[in-house]
Backbone bond lengths (Angstrom), bond angles and torsions (degrees), N, CA, C in turn:
res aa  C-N    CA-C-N  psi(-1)  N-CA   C-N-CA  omega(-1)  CA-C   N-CA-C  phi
1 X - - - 1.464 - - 1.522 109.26 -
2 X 1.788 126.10 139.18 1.135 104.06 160.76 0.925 138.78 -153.15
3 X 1.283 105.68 160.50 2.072 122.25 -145.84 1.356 94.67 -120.62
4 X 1.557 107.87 149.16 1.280 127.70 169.32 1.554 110.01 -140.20
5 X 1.857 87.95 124.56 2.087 89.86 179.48 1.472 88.37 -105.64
6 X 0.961 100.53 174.44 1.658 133.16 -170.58 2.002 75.02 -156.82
7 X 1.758 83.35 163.44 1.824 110.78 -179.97 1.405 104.29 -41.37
8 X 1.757 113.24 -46.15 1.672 99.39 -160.86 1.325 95.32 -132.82
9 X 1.365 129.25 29.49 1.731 121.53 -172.65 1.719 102.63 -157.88
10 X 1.545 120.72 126.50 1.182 141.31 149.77 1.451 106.17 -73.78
11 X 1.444 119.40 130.99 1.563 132.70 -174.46 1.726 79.43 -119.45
12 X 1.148 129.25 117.54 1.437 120.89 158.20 1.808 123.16 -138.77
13 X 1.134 128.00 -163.52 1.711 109.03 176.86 1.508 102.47 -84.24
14 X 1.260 114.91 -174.32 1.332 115.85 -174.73 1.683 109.55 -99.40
15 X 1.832 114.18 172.00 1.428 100.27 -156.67 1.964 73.44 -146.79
16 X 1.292 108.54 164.01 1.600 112.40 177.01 1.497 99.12 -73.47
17 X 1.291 131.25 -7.02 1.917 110.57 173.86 1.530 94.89 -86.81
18 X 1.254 131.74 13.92 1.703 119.45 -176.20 1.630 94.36 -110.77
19 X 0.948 129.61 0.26 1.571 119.83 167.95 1.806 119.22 -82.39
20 X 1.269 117.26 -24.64 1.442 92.22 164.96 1.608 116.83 -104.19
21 X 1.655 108.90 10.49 1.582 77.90 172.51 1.761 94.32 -117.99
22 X 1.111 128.50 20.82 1.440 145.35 151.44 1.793 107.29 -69.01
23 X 1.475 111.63 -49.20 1.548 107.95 172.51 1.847 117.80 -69.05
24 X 1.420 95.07 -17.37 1.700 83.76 -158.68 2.100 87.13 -88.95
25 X 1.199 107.34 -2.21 1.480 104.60 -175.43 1.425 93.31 -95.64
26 X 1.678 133.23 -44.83 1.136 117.03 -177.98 1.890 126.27 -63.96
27 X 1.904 100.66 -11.80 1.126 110.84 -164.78 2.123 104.76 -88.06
28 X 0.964 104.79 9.96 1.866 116.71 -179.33 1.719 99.89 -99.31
29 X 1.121 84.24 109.07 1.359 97.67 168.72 1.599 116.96 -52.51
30 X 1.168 94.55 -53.73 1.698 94.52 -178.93 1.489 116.37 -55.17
31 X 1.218 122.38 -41.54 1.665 126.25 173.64 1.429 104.63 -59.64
32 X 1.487 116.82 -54.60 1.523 92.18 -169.86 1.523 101.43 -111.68
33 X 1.107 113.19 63.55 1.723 136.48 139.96 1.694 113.02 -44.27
34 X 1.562 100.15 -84.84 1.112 88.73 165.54 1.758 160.34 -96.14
35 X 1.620 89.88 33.87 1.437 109.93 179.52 1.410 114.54 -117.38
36 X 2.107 111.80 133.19 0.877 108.06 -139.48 1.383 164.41 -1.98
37 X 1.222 147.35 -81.40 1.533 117.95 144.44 1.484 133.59 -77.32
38 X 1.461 114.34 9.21 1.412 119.34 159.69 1.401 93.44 99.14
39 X 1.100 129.96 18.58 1.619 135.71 161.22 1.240 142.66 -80.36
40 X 1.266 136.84 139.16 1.255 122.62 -175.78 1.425 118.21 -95.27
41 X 1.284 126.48 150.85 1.405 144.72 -151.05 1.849 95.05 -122.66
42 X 1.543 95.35 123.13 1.563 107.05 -179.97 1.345 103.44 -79.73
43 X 1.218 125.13 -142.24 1.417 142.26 -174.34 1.183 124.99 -64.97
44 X 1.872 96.21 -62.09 1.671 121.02 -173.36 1.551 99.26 -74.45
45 X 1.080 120.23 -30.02 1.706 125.70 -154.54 1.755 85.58 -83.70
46 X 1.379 121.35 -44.89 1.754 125.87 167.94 1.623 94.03 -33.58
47 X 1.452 105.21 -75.00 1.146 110.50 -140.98 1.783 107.40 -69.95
48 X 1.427 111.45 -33.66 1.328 105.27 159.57 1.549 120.32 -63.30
49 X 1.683 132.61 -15.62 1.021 107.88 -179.53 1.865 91.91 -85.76
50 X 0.891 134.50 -48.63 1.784 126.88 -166.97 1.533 113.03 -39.77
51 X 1.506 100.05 -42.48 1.497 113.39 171.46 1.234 121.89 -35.66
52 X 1.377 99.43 -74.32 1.513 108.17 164.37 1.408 136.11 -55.37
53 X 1.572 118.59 -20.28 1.007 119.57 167.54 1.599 120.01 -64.96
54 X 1.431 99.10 -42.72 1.396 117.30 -175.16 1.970 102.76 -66.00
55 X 1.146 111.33 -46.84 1.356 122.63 158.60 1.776 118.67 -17.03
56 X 1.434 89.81 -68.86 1.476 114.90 178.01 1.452 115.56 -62.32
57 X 1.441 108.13 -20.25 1.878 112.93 -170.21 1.832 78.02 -81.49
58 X 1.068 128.46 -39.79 1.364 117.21 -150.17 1.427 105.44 -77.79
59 X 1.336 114.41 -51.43 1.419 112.95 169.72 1.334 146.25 -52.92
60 X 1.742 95.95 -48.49 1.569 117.28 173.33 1.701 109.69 -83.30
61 X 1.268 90.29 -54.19 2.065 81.67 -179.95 1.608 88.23 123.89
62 X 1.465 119.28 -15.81 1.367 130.65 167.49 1.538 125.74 -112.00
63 X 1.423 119.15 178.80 1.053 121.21 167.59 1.508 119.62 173.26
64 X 1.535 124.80 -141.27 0.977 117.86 177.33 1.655 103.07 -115.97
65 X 1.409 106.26 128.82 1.606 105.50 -179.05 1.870 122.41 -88.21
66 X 0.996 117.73 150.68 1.462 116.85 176.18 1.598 97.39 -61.74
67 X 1.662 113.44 141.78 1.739 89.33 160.81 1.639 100.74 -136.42
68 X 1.500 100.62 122.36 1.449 118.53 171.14 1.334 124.18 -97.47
69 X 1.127 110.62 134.67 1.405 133.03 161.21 1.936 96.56 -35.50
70 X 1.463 101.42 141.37 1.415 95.24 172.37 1.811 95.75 -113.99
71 X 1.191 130.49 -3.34 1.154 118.32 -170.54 1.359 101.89 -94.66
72 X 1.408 128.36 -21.70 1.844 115.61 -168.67 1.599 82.84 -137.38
73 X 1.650 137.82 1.18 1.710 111.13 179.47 1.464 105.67 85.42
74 X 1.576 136.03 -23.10 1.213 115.20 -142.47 1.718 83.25 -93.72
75 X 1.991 105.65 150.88 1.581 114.56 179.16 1.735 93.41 -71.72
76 X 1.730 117.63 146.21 1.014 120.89 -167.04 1.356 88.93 -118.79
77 X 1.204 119.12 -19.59 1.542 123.45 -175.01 1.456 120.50 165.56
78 X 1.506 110.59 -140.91 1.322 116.73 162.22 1.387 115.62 -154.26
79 X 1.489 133.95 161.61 1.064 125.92 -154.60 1.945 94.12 173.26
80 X 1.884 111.81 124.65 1.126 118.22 -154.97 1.846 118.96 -179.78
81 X 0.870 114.53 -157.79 1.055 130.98 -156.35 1.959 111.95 -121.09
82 X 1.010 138.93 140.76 1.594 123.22 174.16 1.473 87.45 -173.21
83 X 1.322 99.29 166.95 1.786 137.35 172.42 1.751 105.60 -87.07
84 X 0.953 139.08 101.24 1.271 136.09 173.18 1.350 122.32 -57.24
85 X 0.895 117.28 36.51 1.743 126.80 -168.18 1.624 108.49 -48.70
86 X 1.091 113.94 -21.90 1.929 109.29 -172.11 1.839 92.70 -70.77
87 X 1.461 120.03 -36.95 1.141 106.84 -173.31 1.141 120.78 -111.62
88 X 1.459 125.17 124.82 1.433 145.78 -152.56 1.691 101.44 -56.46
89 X 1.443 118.73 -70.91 1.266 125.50 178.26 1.897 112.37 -38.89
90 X 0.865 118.14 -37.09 1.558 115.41 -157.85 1.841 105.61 -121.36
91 X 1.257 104.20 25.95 1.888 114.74 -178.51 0.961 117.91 -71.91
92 X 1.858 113.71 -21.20 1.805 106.60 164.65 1.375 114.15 -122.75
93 X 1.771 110.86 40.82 1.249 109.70 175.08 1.942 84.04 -94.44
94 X 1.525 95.40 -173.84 1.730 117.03 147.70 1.390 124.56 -133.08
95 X 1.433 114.57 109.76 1.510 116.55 -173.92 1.631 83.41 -82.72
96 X 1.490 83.05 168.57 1.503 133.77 153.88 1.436 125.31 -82.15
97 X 1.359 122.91 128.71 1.108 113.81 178.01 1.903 130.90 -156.16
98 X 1.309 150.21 145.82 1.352 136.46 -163.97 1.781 104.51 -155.52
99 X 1.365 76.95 147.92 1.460 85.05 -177.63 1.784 100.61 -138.73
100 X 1.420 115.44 123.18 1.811 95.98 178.32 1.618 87.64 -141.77
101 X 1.421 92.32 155.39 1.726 123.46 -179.92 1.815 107.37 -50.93
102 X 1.194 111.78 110.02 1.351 120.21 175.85 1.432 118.67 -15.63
103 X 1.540 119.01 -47.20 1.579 137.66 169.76 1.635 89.30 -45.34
104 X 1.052 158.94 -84.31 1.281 160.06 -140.03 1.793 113.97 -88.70
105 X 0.847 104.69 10.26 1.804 125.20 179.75 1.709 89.41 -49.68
106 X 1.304 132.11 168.30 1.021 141.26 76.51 2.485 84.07 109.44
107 X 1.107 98.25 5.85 1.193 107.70 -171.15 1.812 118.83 -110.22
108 X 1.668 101.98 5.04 1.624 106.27 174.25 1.471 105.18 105.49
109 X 1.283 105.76 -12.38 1.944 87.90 -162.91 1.345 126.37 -90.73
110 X 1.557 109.96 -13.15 0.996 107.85 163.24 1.098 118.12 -92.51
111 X 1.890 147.54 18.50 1.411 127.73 131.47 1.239 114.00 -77.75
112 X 1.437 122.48 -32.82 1.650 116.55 162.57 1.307 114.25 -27.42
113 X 1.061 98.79 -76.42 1.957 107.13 -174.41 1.132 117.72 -62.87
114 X 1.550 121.50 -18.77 1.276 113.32 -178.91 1.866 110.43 -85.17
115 X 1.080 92.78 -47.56 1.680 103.26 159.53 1.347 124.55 -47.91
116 X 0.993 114.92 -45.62 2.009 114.80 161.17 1.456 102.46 -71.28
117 X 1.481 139.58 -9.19 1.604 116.76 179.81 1.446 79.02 -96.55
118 X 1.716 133.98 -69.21 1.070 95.37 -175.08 1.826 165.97 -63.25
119 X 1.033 95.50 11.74 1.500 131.32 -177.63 1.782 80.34 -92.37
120 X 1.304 129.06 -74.99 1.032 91.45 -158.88 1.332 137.72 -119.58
121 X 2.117 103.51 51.58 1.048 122.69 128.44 1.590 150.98 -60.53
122 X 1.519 91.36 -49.55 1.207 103.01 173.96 2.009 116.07 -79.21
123 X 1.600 95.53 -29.99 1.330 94.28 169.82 1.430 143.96 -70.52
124 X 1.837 97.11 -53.80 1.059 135.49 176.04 1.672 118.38 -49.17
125 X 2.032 94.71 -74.85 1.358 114.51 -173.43 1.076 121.47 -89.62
126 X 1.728 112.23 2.14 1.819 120.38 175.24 1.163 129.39 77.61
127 X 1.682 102.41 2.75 1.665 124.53 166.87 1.369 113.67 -27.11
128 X 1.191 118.23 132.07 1.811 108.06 174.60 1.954 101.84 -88.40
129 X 1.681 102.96 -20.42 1.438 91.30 -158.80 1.643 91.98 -169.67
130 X 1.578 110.77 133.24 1.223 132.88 173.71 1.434 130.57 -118.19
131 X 1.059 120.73 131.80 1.751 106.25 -179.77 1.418 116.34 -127.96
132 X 1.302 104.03 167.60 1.720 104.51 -175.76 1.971 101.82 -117.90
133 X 1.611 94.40 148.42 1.258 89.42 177.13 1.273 101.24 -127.50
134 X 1.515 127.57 112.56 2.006 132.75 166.72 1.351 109.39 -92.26
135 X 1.072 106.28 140.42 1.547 118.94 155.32 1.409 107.86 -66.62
136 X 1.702 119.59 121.55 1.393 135.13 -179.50 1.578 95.89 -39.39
137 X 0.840 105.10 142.87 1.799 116.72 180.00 1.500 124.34 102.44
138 X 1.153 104.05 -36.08 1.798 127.51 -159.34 1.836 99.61 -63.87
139 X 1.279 97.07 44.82 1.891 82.99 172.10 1.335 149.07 -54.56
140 X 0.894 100.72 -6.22 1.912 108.38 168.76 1.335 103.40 -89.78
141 X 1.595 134.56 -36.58 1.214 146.32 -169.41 2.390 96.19 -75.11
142 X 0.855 68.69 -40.15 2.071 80.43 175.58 1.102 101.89 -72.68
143 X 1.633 144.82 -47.40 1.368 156.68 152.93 1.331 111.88 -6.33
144 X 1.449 114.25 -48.08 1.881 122.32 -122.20 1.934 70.99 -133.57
145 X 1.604 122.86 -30.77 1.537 104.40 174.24 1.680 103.44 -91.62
146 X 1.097 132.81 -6.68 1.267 122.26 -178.63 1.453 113.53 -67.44
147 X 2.107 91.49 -58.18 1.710 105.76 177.46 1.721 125.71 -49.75
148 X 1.760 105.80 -28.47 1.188 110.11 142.91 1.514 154.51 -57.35
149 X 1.632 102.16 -3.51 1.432 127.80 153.76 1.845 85.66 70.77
150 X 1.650 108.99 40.71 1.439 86.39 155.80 1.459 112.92 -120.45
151 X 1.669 117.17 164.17 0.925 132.10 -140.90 1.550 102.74 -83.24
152 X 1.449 154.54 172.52 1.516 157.02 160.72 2.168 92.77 -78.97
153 X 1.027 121.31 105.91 1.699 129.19 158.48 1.636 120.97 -63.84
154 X 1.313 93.51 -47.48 2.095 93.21 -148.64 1.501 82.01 161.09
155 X 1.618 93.01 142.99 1.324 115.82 141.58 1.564 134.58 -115.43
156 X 1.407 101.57 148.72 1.423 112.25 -164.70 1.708 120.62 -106.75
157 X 1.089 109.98 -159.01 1.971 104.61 173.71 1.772 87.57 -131.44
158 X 1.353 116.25 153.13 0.849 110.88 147.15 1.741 144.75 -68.16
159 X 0.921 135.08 113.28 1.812 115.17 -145.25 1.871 118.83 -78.84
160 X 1.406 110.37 -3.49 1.090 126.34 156.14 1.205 126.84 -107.00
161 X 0.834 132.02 -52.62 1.840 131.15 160.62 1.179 132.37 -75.30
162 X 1.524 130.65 -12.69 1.026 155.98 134.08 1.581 103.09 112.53
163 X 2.115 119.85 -4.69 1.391 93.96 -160.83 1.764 110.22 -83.26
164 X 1.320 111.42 -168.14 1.666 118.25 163.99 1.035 121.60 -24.20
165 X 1.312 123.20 152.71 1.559 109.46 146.33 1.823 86.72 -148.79
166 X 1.284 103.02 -179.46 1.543 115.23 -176.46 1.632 96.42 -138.51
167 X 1.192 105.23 137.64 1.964 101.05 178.94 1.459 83.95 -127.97
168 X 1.583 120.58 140.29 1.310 149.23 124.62 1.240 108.33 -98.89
169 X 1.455 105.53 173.94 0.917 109.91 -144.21 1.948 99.60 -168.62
170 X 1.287 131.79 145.46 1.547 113.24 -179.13 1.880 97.90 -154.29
171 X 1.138 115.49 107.94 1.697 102.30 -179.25 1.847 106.23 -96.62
172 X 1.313 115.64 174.53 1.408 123.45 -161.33 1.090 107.75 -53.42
173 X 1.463 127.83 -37.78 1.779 124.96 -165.30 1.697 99.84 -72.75
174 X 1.363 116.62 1.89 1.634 113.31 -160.68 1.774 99.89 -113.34
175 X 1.424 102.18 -28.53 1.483 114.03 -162.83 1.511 112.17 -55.58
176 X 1.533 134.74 160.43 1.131 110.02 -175.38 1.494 104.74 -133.00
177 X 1.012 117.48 2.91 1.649 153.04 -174.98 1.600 89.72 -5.06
């Protein structure tokens, strides 16, 4: 199975006690503002997205990891690895990507965690090259790809919703891990 700690966060696969406090994070509007149409995801829509994540661990060898708090257990979110398949241009890249419970905003953990997925993409899974995709605006989310020392690429449209996005992007000869 596999887990990644960092000082204050377990990144591990997901378990059936991570579906209701995975829903009550997908159910805040403000968190998923800027993920895909800015909607919130009930229970089943949770549990179909973990599915698929877990889906994706099976296929790719990656995915999106649970990420827990190691000091109290509680799921803080998620934060991982995926195939961007909604967007045509970037279907055989692998972004990077995180999502954590408003309570945990603004407190480090999502470059923590993002820094342990990327470490162990490029380390781990032998990735030559990873990219991030934000919705134009999303500045704290630009924050957490900068500190990741990746680079500004191109911007794109989204191909169903139509808004911004910004892709960086950072391959192994660049990484500074």
């Amino acid at each position: 199975m596999t887990e990644i700690r960092t000082p204050r966060l377990l990144l591990r696969r997901w378990t059936d006690d991570d579906l209701a406090p995975m829903a009550d994070i997908n159910a805040d509007p403000q968190v998923m503002r800027w993920i895909g149409d800015g909607s919130t995801l009930d229970l089943d829509r949770t549990a179909e997205e973990i599915e698929g994540w877990e889906e994706e661990w099976d296929d790719e060898g990656f995915g999106l990891f649970a990420v827990e708090l190691l000091a109290s257990g509680e799921l803080a979110g998620c934060a991982g690895l995926s195939v961007p398949a909604f967007l045509p241009e970037a279907r055989h890249e692998v972004a990077i990507s995180w999502r954590l419970g408003r309570q945990y905003w603004g407190q480090g953990y999502a470059s923590e965690a993002a820094q342990a997925v990327l470490e162990f993409a490029l380390q781990d899974r032998g990735l030559d090259r990873v990219i991030a995709l934000n919705p134009l605006g999303h500045e704290s989310s630009l924050n957490v790809v900068r500190k990741l020392g990746m680079a500004f690429e191109r911007e794109a449209a989204h191909p169903e919703y139509g808004h911004a996005l910004t892709v960086h992007s950072i391959d192994l000869t660049e990484y500074q891990g």
